[in-house]
Backbone as numpy.savetxt, mean C-alpha at the origin, in Angstrom:
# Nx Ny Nz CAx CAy CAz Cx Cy Cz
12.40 22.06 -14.90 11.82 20.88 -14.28 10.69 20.38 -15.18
10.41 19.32 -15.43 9.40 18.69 -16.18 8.12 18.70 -15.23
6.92 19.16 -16.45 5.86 19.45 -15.44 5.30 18.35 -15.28
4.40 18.18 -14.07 3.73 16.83 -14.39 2.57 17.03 -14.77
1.74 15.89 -15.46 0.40 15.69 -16.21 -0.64 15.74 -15.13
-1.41 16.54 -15.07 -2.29 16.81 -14.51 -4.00 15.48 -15.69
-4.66 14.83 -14.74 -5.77 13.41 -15.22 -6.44 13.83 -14.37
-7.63 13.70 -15.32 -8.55 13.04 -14.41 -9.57 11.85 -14.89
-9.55 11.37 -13.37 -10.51 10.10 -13.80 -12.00 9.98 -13.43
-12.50 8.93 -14.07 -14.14 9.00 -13.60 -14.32 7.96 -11.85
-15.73 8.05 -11.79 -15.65 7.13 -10.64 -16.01 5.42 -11.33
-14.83 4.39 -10.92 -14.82 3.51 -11.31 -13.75 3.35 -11.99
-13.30 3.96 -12.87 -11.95 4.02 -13.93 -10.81 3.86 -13.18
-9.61 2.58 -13.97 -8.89 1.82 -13.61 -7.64 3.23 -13.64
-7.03 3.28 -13.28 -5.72 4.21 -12.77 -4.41 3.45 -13.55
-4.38 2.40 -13.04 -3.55 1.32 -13.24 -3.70 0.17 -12.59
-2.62 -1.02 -13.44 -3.06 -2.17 -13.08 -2.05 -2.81 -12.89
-2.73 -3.64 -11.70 -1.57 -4.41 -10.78 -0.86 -5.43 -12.05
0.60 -5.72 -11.58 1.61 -6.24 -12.51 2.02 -5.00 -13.77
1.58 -3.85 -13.69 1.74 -3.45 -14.89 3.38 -2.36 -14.51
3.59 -2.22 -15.59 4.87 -1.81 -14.79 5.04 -0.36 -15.91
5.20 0.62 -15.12 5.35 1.99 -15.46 6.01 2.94 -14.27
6.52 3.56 -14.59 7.70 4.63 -13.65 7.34 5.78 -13.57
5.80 5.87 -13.00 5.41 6.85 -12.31 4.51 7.29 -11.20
4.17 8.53 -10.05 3.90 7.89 -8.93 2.45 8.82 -9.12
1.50 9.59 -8.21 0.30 10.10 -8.40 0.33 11.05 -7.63
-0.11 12.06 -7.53 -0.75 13.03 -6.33 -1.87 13.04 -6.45
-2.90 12.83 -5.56 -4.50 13.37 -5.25 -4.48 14.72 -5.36
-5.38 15.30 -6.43 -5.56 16.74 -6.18 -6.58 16.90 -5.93
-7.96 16.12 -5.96 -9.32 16.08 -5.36 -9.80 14.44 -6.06
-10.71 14.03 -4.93 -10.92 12.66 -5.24 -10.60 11.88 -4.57
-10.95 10.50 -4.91 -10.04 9.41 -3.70 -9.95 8.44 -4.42
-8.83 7.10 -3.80 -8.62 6.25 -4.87 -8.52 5.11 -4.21
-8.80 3.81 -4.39 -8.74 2.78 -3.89 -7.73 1.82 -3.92
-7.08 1.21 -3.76 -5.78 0.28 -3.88 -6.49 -0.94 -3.91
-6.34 -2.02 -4.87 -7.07 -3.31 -4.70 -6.15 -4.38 -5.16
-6.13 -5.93 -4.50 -5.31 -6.68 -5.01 -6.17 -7.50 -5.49
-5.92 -8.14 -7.11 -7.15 -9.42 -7.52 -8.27 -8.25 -7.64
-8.38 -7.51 -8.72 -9.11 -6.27 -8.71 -10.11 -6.99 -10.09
-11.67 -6.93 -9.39 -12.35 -7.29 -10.22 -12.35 -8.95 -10.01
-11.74 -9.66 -9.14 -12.01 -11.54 -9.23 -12.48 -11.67 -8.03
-12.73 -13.00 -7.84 -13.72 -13.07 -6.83 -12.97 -13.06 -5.29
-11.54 -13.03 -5.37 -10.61 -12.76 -3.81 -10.28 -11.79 -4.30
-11.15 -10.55 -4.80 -10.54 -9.15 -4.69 -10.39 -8.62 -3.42
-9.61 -7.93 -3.04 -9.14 -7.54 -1.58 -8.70 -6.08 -1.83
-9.56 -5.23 -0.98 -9.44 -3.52 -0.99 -7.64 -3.36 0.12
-6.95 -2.96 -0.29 -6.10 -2.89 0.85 -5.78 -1.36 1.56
-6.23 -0.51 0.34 -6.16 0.56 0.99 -6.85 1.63 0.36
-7.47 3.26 0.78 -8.09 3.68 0.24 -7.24 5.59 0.65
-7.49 6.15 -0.38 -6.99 7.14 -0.07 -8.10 8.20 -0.32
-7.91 9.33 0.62 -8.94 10.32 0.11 -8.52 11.88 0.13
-8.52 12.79 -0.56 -8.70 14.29 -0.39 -7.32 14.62 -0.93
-5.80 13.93 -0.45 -4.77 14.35 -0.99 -3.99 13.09 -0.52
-2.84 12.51 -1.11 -1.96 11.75 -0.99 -1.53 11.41 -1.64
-0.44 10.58 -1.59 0.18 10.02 -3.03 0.31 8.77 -2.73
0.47 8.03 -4.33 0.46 6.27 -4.02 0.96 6.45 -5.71
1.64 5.21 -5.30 2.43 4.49 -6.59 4.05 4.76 -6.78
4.83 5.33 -5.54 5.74 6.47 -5.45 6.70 4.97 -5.09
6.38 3.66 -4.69 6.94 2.70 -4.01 7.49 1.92 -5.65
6.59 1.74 -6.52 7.02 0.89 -7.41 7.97 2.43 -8.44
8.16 3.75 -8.75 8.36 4.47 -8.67 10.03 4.71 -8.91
10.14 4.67 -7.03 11.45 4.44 -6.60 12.45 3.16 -6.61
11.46 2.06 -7.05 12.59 0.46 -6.82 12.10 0.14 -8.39
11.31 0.95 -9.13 11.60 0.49 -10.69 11.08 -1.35 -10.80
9.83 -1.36 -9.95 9.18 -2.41 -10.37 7.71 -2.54 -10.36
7.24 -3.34 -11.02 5.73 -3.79 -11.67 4.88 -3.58 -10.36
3.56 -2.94 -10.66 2.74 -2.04 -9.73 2.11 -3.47 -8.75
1.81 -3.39 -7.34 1.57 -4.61 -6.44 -0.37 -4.41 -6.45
-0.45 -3.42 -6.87 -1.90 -3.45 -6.58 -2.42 -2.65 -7.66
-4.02 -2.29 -8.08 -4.84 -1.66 -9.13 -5.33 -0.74 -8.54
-5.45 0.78 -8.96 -5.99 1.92 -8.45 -6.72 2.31 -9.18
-8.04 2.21 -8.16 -9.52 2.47 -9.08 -9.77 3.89 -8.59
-10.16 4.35 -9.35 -10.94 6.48 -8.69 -12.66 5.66 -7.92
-12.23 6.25 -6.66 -13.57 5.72 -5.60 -14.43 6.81 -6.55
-14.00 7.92 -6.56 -15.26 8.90 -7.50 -14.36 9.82 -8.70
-14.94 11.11 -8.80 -14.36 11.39 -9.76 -13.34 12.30 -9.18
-11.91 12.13 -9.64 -10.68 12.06 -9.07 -9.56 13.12 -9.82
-8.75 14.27 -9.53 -7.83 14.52 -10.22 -6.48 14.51 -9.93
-5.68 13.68 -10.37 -4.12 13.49 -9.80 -3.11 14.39 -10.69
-1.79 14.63 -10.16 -0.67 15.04 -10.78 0.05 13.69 -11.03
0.58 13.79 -12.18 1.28 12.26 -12.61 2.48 12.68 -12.93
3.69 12.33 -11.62 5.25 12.70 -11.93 5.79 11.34 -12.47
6.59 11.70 -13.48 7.23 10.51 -13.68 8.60 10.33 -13.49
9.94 9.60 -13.90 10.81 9.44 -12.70 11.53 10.78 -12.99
11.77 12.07 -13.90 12.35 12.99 -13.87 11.79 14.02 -13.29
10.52 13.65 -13.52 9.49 15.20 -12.56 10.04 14.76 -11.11
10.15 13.14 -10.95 10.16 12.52 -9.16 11.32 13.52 -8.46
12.44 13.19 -9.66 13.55 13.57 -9.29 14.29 14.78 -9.10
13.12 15.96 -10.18 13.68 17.12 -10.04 12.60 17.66 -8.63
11.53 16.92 -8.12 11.39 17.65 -6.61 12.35 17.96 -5.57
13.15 16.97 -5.55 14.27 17.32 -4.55 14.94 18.20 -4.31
14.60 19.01 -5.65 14.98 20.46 -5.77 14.10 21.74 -5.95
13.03 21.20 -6.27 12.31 22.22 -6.60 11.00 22.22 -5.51
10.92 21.21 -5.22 9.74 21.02 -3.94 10.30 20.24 -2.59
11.15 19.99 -2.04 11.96 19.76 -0.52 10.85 19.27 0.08
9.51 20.02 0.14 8.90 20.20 0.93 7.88 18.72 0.96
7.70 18.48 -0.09 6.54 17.29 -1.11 7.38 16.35 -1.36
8.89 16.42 -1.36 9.33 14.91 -0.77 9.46 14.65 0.46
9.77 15.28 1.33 9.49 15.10 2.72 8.75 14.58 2.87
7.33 15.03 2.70 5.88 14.68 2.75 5.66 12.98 2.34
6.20 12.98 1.61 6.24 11.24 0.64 6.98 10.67 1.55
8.24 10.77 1.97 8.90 10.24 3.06 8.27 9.71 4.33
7.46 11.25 4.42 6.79 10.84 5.72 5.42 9.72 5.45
5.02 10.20 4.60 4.43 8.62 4.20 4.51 7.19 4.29
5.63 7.26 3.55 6.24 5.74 3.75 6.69 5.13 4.80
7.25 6.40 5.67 7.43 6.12 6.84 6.24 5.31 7.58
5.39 6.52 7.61 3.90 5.80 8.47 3.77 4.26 8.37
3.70 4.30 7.04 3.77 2.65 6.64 4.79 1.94 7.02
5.88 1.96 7.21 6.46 1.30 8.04 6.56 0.91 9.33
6.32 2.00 9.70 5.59 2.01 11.24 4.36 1.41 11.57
3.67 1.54 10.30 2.29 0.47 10.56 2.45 -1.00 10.61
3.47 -1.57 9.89 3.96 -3.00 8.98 5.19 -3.33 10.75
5.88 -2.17 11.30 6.80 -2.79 12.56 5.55 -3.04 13.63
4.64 -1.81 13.61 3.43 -2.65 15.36 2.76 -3.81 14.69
2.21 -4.17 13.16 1.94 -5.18 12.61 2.88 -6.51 13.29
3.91 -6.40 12.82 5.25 -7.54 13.22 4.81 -7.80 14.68
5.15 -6.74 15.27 5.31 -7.12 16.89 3.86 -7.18 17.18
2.76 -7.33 16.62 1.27 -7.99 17.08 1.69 -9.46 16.48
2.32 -9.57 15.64 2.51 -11.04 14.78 3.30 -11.67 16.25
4.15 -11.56 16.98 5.71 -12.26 17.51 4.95 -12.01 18.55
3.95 -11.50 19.11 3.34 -11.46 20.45 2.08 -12.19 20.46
1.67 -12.78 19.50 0.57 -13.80 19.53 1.15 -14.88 19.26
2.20 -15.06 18.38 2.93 -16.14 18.18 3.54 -17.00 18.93
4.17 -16.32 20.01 5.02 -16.57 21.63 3.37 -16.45 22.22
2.33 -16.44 22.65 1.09 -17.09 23.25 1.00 -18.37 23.16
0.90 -18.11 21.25 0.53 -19.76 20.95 1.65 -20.29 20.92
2.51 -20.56 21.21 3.45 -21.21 21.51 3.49 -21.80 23.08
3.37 -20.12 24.15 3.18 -21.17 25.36 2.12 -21.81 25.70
1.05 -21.33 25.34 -0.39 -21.89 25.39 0.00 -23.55 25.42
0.51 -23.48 23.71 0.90 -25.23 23.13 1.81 -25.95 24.41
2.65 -25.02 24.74 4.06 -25.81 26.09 3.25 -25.99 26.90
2.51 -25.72 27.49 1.68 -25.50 28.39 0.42 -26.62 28.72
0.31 -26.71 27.83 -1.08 -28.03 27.20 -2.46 -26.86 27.13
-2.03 -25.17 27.80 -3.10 -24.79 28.30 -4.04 -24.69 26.68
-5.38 -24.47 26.99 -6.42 -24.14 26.09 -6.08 -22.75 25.28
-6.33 -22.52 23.91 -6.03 -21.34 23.31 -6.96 -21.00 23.68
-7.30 -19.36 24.03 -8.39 -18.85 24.11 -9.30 -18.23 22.66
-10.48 -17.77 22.64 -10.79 -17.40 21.59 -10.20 -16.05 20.95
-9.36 -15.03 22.06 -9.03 -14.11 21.63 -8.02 -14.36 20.51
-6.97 -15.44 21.57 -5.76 -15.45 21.27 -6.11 -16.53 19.54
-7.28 -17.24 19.49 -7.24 -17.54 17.93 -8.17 -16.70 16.84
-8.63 -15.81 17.16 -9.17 -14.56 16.55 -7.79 -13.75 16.41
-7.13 -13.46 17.24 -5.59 -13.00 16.65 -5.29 -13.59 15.89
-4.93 -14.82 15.72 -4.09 -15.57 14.77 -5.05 -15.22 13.53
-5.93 -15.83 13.34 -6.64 -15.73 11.88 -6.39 -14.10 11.42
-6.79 -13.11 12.26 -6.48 -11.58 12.08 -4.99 -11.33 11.17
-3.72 -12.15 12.13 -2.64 -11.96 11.95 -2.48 -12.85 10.46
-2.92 -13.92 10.28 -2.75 -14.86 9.33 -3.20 -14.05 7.99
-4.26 -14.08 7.85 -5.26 -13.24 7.30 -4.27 -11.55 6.40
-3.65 -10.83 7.55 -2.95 -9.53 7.17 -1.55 -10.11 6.59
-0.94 -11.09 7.09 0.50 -11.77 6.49 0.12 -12.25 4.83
-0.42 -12.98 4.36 -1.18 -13.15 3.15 -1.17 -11.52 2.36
-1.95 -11.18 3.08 -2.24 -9.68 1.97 -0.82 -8.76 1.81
-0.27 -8.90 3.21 1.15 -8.27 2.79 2.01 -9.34 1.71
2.08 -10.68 1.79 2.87 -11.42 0.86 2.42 -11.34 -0.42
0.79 -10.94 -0.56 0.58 -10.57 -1.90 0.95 -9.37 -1.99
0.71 -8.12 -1.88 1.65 -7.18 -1.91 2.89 -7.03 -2.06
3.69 -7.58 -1.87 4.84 -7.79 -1.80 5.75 -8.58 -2.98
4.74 -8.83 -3.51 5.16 -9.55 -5.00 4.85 -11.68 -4.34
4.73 -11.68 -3.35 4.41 -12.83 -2.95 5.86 -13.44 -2.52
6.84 -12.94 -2.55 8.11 -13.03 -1.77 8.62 -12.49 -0.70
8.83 -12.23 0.68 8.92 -11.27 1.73 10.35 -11.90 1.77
11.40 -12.23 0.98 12.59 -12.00 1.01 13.19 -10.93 0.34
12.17 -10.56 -1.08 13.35 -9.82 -1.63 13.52 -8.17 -0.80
């Protein structure tokens, strides 16, 4: 099995960079790391932050495309760096640590489906609100901007297409 490269980074030091395209994913072995879109401009946007152990980068990885976000080391950080043959010989040699990644992604999906159905349940408000003539309330447009607001960051994420 090909070992993977054991890095480390400082606090601040770029990991990688969004659009950049390389075929490999990370493990946290101590440290934490930040996910940022527009990293360093003035609509930089933190989207996610990881700390103590996890993995990230395992998405562009598996579909063999250009990284959606920049991973900065919140401090000083040490990862395992598999690349797609180390990825591939876990399935055999670690069962256990792809599972784990699975279950990951999973979460995130599960975060992105109650996301949806907060989207299609404020949406059908403002919709009857509008049939209705009734007044939006402030909740129901503090949702929307909330919802508006998270649709954006996922379409940037996403390469800015939510078809493909």
């Amino acid at each position: 099995m090909p070992q993977p490269q054991e890095r480390t980074f400082k606090r601040g030091e770029v990991i990688y960079r969004e659009n950049q395209y390389e075929m490999c994913m990370y493990d946290i072995l101590f440290g934490s790391v930040r996910l940022y879109q527009n990293y360093g401009k003035p609509n930089e946007v933190l989207i996610k932050e990881y700390g103590g152990s996890g993995y990230f980068g395992e998405l562009e990885l598996v579909e063999a495309r250009p990284r959606t976000t920049t991973a900065v080391a919140a401090e000083r950080t040490i990862v395992k760096v598999y690349d797609r043959e180390g990825f591939a010989a876990l399935f055999a040699q670690k069962p256990s640590m792809v599972l784990s990644i699975m279950q990951q992604m999973s979460a995130r999906i599960r975060k992105l489906q109650r996301d949806y159905n907060d989207a299609c349940r404020v949406a059908a408000e403002a919709l009857e609100a509008e049939r209705t003539g009734a007044e939006k309330s402030r909740r129901l447009q503090s949702e929307r901007k909330k919802l508006s607001d998270r649709y954006h960051a996922y379409l940037k994420l996403l390469g800015g297409n939510l078809t493909d």
